[in-house]
TIVO-2410 file (N, C-alpha, C; in nm, 3 decimals):
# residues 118
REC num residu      c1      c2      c3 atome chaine
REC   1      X   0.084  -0.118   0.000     N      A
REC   1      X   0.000   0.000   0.000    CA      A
REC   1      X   0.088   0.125   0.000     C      A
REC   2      X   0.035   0.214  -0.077     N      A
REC   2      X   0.126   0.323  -0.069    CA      A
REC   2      X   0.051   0.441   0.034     C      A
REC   3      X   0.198   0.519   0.101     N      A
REC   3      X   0.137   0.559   0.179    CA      A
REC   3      X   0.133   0.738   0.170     C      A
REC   4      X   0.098   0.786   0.217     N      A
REC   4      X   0.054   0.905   0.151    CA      A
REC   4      X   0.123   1.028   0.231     C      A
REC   5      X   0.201   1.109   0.223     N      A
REC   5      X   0.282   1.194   0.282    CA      A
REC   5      X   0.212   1.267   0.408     C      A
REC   6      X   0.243   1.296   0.473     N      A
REC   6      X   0.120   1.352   0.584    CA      A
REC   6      X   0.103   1.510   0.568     C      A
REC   7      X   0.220   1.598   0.499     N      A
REC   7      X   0.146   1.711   0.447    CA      A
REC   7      X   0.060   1.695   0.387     C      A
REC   8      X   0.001   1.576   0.305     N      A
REC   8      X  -0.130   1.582   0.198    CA      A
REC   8      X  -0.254   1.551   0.305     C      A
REC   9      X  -0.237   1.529   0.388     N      A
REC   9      X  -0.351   1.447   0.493    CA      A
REC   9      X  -0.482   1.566   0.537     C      A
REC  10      X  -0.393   1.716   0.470     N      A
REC  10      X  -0.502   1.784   0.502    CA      A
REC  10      X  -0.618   1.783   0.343     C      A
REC  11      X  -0.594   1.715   0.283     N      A
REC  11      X  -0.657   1.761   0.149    CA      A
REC  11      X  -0.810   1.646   0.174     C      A
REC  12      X  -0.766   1.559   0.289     N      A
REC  12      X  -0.917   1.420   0.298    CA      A
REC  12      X  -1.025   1.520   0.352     C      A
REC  13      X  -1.044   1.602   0.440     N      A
REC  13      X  -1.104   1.633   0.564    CA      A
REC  13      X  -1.218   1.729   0.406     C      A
REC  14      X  -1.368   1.746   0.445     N      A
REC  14      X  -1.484   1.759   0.341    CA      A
REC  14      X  -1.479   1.943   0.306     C      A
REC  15      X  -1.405   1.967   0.431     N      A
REC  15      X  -1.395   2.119   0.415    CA      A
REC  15      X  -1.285   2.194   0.394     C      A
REC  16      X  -1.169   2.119   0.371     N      A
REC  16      X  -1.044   2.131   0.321    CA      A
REC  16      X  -1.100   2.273   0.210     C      A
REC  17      X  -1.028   2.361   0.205     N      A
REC  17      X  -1.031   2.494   0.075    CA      A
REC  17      X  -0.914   2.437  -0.016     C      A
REC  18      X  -0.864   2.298  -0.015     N      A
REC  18      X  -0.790   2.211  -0.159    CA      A
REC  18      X  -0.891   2.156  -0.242     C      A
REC  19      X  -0.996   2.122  -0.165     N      A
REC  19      X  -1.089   2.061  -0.263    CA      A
REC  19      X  -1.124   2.143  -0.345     C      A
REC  20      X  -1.131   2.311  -0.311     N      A
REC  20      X  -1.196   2.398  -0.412    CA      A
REC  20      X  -1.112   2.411  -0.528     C      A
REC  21      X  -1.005   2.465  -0.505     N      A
REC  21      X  -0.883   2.415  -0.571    CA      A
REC  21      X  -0.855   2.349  -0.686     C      A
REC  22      X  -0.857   2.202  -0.654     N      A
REC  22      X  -0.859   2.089  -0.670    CA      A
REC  22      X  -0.985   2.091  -0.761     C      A
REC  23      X  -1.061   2.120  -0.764     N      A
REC  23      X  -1.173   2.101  -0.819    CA      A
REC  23      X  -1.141   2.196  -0.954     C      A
REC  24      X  -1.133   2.339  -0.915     N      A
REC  24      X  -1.080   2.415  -1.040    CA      A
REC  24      X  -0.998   2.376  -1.132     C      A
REC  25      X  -0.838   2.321  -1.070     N      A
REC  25      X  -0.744   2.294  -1.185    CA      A
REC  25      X  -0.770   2.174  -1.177     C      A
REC  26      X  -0.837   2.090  -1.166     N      A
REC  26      X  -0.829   1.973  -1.251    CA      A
REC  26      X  -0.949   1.882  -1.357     C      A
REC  27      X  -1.026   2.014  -1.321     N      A
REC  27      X  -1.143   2.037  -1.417    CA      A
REC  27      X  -1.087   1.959  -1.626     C      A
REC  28      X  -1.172   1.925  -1.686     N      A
REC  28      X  -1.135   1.863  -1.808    CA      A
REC  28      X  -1.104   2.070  -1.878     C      A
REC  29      X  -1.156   2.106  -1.861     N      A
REC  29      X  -1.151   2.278  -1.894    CA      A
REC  29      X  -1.054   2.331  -1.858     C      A
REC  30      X  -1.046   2.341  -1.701     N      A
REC  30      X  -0.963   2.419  -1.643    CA      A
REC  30      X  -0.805   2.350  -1.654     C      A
REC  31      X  -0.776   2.210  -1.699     N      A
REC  31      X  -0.641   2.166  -1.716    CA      A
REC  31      X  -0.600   2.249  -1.835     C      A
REC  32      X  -0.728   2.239  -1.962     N      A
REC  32      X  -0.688   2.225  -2.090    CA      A
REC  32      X  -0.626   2.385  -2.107     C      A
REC  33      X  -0.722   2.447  -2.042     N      A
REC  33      X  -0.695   2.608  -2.055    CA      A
REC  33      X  -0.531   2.650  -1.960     C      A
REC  34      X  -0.495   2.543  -1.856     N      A
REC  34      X  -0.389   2.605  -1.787    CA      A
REC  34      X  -0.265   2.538  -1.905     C      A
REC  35      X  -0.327   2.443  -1.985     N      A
REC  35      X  -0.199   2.390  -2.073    CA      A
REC  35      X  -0.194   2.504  -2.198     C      A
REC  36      X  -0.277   2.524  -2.257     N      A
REC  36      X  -0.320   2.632  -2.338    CA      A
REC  36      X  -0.214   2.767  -2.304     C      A
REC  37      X  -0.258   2.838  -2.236     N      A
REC  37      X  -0.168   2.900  -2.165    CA      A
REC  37      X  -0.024   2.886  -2.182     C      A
REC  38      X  -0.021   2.802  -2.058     N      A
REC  38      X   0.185   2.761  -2.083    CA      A
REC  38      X   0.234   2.780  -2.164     C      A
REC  39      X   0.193   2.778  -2.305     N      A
REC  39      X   0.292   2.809  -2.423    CA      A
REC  39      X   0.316   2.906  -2.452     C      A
REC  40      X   0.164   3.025  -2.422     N      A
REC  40      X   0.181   3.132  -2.516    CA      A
REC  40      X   0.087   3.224  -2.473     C      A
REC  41      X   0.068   3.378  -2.438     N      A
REC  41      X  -0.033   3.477  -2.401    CA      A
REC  41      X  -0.136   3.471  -2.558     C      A
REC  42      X  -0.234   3.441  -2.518     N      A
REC  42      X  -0.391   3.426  -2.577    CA      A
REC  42      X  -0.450   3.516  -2.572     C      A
REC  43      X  -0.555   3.537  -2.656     N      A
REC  43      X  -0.682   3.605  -2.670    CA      A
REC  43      X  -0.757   3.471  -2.633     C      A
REC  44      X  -0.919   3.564  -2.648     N      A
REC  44      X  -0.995   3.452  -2.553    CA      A
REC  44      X  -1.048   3.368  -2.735     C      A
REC  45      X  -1.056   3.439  -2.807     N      A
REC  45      X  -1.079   3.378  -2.962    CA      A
REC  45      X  -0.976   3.268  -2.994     C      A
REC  46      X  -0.858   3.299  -2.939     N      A
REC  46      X  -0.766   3.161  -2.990    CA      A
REC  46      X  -0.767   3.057  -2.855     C      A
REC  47      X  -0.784   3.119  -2.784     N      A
REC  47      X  -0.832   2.977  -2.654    CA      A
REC  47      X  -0.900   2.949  -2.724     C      A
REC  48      X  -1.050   2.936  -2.747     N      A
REC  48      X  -1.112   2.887  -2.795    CA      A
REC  48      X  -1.103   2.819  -2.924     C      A
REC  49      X  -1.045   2.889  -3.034     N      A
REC  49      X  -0.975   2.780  -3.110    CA      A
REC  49      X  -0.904   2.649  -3.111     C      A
REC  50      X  -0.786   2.685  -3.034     N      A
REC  50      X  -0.746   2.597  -2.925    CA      A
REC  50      X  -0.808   2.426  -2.881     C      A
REC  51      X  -0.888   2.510  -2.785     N      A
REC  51      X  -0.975   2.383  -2.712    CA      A
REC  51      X  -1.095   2.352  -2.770     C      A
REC  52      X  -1.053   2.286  -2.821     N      A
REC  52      X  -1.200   2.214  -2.970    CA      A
REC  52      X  -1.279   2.159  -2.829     C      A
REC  53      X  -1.450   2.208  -2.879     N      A
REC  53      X  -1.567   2.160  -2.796    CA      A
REC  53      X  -1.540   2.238  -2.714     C      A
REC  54      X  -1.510   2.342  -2.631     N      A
REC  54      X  -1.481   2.391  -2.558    CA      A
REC  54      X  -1.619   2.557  -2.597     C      A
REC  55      X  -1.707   2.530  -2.521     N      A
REC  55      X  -1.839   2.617  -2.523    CA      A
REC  55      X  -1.788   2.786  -2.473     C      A
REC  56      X  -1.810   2.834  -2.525     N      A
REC  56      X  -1.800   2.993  -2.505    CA      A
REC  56      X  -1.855   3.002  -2.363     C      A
REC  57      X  -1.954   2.954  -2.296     N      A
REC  57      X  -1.981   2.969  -2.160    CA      A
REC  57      X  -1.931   2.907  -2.080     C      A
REC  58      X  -1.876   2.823  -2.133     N      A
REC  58      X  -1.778   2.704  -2.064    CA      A
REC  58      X  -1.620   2.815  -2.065     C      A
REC  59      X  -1.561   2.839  -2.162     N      A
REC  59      X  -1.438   2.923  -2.179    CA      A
REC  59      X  -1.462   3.028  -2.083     C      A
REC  60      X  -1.559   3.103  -2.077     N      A
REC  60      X  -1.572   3.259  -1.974    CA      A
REC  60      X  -1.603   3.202  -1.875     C      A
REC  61      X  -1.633   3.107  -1.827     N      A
REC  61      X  -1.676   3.057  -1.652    CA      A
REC  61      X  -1.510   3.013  -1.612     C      A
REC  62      X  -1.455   2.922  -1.697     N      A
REC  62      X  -1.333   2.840  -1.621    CA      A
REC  62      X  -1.207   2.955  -1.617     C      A
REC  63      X  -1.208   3.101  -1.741     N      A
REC  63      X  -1.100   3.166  -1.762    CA      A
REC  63      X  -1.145   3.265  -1.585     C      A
REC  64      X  -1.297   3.337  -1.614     N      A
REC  64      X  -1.301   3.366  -1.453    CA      A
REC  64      X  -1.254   3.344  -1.327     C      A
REC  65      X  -1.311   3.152  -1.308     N      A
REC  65      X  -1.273   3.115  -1.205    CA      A
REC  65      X  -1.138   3.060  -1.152     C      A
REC  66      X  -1.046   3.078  -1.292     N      A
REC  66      X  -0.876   3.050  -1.306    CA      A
REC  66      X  -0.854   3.177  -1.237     C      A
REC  67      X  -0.889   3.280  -1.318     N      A
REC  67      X  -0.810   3.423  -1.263    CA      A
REC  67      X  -0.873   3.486  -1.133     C      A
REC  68      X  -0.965   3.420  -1.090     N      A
REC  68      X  -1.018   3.474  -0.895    CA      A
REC  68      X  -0.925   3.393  -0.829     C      A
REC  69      X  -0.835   3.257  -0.862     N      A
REC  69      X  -0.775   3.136  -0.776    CA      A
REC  69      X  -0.661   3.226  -0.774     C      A
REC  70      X  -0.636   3.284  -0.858     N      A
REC  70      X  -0.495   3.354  -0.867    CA      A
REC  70      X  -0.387   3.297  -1.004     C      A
REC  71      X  -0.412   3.194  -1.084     N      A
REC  71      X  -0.386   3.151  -1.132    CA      A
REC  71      X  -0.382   3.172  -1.323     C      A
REC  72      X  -0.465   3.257  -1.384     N      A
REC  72      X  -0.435   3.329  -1.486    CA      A
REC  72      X  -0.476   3.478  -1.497     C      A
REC  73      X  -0.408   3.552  -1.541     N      A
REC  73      X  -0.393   3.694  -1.538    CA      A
REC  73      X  -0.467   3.728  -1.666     C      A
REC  74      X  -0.547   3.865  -1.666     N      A
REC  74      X  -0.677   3.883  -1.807    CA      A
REC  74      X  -0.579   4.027  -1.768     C      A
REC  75      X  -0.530   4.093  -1.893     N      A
REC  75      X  -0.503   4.198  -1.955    CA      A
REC  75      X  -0.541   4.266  -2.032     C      A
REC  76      X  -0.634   4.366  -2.011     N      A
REC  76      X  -0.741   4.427  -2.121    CA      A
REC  76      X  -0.638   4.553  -2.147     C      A
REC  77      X  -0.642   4.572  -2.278     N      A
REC  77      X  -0.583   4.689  -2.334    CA      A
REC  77      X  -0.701   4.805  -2.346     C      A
REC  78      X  -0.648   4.948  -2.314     N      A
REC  78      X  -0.777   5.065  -2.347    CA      A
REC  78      X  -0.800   5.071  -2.462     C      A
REC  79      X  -0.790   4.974  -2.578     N      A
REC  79      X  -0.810   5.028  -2.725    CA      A
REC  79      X  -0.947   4.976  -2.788     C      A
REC  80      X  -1.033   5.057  -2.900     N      A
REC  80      X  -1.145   5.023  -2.941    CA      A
REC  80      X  -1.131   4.937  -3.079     C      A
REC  81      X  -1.166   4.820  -3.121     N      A
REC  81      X  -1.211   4.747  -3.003    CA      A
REC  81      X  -1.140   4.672  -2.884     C      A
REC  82      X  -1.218   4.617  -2.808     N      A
REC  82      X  -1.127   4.554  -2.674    CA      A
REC  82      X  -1.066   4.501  -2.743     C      A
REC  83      X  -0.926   4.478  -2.622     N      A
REC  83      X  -0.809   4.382  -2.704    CA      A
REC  83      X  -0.785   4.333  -2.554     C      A
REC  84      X  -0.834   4.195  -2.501     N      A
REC  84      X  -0.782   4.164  -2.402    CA      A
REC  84      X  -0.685   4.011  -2.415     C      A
REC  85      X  -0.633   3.992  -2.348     N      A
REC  85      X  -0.514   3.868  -2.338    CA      A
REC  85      X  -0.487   3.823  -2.219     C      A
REC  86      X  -0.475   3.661  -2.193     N      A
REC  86      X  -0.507   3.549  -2.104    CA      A
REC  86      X  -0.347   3.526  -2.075     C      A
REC  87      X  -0.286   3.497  -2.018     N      A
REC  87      X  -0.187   3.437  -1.969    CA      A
REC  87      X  -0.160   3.375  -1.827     C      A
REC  88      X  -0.035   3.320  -1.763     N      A
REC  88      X  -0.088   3.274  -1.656    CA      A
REC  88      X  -0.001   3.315  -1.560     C      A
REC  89      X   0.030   3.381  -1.414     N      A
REC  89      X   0.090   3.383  -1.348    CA      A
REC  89      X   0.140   3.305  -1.300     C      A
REC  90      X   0.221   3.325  -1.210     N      A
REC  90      X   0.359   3.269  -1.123    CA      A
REC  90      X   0.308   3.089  -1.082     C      A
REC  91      X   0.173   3.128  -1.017     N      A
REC  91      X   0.116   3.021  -0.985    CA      A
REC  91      X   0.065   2.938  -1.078     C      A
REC  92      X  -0.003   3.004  -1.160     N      A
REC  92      X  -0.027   2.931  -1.272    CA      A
REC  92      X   0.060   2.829  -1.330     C      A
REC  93      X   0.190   2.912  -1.372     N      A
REC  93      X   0.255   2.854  -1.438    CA      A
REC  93      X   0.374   2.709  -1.352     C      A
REC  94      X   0.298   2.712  -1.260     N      A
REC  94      X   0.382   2.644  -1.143    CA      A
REC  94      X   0.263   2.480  -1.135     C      A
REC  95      X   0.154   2.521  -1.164     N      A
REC  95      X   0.058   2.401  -1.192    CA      A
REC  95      X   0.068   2.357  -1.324     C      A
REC  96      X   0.074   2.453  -1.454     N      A
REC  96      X   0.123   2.389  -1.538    CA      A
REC  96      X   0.250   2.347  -1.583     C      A
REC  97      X   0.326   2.346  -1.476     N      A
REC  97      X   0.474   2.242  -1.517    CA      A
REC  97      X   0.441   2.138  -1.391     C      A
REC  98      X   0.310   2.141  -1.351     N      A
REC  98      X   0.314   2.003  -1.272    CA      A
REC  98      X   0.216   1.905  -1.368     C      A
REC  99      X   0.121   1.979  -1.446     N      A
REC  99      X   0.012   1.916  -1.515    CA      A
REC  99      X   0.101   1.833  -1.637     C      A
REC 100      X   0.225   1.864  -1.695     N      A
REC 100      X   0.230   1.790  -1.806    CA      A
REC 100      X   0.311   1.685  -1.765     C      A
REC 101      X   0.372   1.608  -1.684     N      A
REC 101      X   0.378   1.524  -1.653    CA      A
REC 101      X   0.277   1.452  -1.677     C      A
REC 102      X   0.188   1.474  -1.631     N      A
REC 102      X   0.026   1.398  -1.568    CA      A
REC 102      X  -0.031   1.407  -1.740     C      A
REC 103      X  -0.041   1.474  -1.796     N      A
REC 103      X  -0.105   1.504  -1.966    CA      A
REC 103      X  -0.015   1.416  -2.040     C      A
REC 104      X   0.098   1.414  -2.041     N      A
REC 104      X   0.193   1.318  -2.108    CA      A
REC 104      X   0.182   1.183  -2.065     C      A
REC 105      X   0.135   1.128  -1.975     N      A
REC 105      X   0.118   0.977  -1.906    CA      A
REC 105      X  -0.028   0.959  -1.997     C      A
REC 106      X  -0.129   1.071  -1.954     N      A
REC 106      X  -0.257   1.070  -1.993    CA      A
REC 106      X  -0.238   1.054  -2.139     C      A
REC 107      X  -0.191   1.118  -2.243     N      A
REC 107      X  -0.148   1.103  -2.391    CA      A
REC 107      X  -0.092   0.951  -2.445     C      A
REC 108      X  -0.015   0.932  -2.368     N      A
REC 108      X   0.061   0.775  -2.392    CA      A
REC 108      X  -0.043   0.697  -2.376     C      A
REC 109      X  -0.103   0.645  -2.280     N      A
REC 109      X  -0.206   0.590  -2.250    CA      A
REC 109      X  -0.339   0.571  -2.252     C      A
REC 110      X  -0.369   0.653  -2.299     N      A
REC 110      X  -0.522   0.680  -2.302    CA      A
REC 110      X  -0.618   0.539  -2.426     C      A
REC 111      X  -0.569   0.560  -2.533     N      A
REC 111      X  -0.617   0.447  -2.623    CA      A
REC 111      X  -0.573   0.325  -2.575     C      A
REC 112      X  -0.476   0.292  -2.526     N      A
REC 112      X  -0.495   0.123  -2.435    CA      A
REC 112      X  -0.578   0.176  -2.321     C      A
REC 113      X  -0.580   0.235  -2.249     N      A
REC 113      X  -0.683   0.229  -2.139    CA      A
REC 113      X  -0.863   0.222  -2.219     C      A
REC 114      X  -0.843   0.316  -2.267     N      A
REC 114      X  -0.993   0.333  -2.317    CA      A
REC 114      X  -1.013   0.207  -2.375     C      A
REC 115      X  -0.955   0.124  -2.448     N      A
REC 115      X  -1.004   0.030  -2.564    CA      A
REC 115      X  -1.031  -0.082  -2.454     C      A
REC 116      X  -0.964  -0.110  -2.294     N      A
REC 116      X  -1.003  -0.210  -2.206    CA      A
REC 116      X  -1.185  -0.217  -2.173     C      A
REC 117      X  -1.197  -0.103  -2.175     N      A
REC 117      X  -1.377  -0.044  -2.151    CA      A
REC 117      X  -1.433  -0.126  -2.216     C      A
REC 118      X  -1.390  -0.131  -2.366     N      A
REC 118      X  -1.487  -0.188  -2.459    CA      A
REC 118      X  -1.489  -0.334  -2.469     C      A
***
């Protein structure tokens, strides 16, 4: 059995503020958008390009609730028309060099896992 570090021991308990967290970045959205990111400062038109299936109300809820966590920065320029741009802060960018580990296992694997289902 593996055993689990005891700094993590606070993340079990129902009211832990990791679960909220936790819940945000590891959202199927909120990963894709913090990988999105990592490469390159965005408009919200090429996120969305980007993340195929990815719903315009779906894109403005997860880019919101990224940038209230502290985790991507929205830069609106004063010019007509708006010109705003997505990128990710310190923190941000500190979850997405933990996420591609985890996306690269998920990539390798995914079609042998999935094809066991069937």
């Amino acid at each position: 059995m593996i055993e689990i570090p005891s700094q993590q021991d606070g993340v079990f308990p129902a009211q832990c503020p990791s679960r909220t967290l936790l819940d945000h970045v590891t959202s199927k959205w909120g990963v894709l958008v913090l990988l999105a990111l990592g490469v390159d400062v965005m408009r919200w038109s090429e996120l969305r390009r980007r993340i195929e299936g990815i719903s315009e109300k779906m894109l403005a809820q997860t880019l919101r609730t990224l940038e209230a966590d502290g985790l991507v920065r929205r830069v609106a320029q004063p010019v007509v028309p708006p010109h705003v741009e997505y990128n990710l802060t310190e923190s941000g960018q500190e979850v997405h060099d933990r996420l591609l580990p985890l996306m690269e296992w998920v990539g390798a694997n995914a079609d042998r896992i999935i094809a066991r289902e069937g």
